[in-house]
Every structure is written in C-alpha cells, then in structure tokens.
C-alpha positions as CSV (number, residue, x, y, z in Angstrom):
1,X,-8.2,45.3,-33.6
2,X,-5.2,42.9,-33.8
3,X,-3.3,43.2,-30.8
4,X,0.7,44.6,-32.1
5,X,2.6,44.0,-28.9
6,X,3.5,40.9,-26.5
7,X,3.8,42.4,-22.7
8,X,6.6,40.7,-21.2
9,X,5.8,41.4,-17.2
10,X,2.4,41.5,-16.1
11,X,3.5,42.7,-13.0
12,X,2.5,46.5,-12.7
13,X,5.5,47.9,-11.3
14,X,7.2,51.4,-10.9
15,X,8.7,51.3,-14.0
16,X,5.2,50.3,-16.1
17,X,4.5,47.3,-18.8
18,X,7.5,46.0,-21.3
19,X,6.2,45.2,-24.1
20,X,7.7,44.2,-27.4
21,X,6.1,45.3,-30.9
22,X,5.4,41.8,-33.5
23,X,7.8,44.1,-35.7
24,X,10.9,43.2,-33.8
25,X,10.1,39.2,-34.0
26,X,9.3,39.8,-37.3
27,X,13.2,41.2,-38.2
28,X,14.5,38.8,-35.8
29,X,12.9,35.8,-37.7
30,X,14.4,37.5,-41.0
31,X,17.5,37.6,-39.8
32,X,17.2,33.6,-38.0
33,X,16.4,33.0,-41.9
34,X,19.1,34.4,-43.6
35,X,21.8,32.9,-41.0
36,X,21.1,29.6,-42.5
37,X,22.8,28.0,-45.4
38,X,20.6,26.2,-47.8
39,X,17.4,28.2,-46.4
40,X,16.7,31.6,-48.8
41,X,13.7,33.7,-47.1
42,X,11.0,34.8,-49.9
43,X,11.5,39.0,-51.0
44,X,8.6,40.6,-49.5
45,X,6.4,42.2,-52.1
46,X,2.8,44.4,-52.2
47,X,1.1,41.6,-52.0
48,X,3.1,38.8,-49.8
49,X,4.5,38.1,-46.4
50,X,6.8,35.4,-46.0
51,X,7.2,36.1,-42.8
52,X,3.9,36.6,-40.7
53,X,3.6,37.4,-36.4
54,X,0.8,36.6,-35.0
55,X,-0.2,37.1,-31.3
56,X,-3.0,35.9,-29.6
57,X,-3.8,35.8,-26.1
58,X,0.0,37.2,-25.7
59,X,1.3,34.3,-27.1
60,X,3.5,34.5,-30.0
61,X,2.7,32.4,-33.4
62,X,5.5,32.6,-36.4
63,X,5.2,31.2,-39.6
64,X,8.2,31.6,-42.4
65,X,7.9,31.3,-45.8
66,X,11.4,29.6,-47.0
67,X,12.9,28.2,-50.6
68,X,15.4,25.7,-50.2
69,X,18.3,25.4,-52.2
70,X,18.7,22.4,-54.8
71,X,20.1,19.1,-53.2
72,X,19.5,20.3,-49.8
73,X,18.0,17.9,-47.0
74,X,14.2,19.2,-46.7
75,X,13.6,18.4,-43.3
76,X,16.9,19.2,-41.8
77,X,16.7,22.6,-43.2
78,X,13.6,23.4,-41.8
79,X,14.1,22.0,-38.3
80,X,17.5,24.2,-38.7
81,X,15.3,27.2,-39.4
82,X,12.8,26.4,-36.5
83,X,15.5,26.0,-34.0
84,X,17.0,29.4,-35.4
85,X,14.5,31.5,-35.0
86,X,13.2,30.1,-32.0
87,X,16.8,30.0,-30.2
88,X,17.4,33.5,-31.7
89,X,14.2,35.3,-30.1
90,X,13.8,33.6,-26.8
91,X,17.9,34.3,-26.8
92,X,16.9,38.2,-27.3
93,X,13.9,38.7,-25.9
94,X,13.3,36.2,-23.4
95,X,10.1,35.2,-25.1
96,X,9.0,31.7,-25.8
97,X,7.4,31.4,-29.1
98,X,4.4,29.5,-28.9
99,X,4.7,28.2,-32.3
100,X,7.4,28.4,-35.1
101,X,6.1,27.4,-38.3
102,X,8.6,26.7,-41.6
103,X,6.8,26.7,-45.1
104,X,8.9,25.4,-47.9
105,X,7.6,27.4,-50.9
106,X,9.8,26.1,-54.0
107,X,13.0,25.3,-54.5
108,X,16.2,27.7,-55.8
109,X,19.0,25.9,-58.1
C-alpha cells in the first residue's frame, strides 16, 4: 500500500511520530495555485487530478496541473507557481518538497 503520510521527526520521543497526511499538501498546493494571477488550477472531476502527492521514501513529489491565461508569460507563470507552492508548504509545514512539478494543460481566454 501507498504510504499516506510524511513523518516529520524520526526521533521517537515522549510525545510519538508527527506526521502529516499527502491531503494537507494537496490543499495547500490548491490553494499556492489559486494565489497566482494568470495560473487557473484544473476542476477536479471523477476521473482527473490536477493536483497529485506522491511520497516515496518520505519524500514528497507534487505535480500540478495548471491553464494559463491568454497572453500570459508561460514560463514565468509556472516558475511563479513552483516557487508558490513550494515557499507555501515548506513555510507551513516545515517540509521540503522534493520535487514540484507545473503542467501547463491548455490555455483559458
């Protein structure tokens, strides 16, 4: 089974394990999305995920389906996205992604 959760200590203390669920990257990358201008995240529907967490070997892999508006810069959109969501959940988390990835799926006019 896919593992659900990144373990932020390894340290076995009093207390026990933190670990946080791929869920809560998942709304945070949503949210990263929808904070930038000419970047419009992809609806979620039966049968997509525009936003996908993976983690393996407790490290955290994002990829982000985007649209981009019409007459936006490309690139500087997506590295506007990546910095987002990267800045966003190593800002409430603590966690460094591994590996933010920004899919441009079409374009919205």
């Amino acid at each position: 089974m896919a593992q659900d959760y990144v373990v932020l200590n390894k340290s076995n203390n009093e207390n026990g394990l933190i670990a946080i669920n791929k869920s809560v990257f998942q709304s945070i990358a949503e949210i990263s999305i929808d904070d930038i201008d000419n970047a419009i995240r992809v609806e979620e529907t039966k049968w997509t995920r525009p936003v996908t967490v993976r983690i393996i070997e407790n490290k955290l892999h994002i990829s982000a389906d985007v649209k981009v508006r019409y007459g936006a810069n490309v690139n500087t959109t997506c590295e506007l996205v990546q910095n987002k969501v990267y800045e966003n959940i190593l800002f409430m988390t603590g966690f460094h992604p591994s590996e933010v990835t920004v899919n441009v799926i079409g374009f919205e006019i």
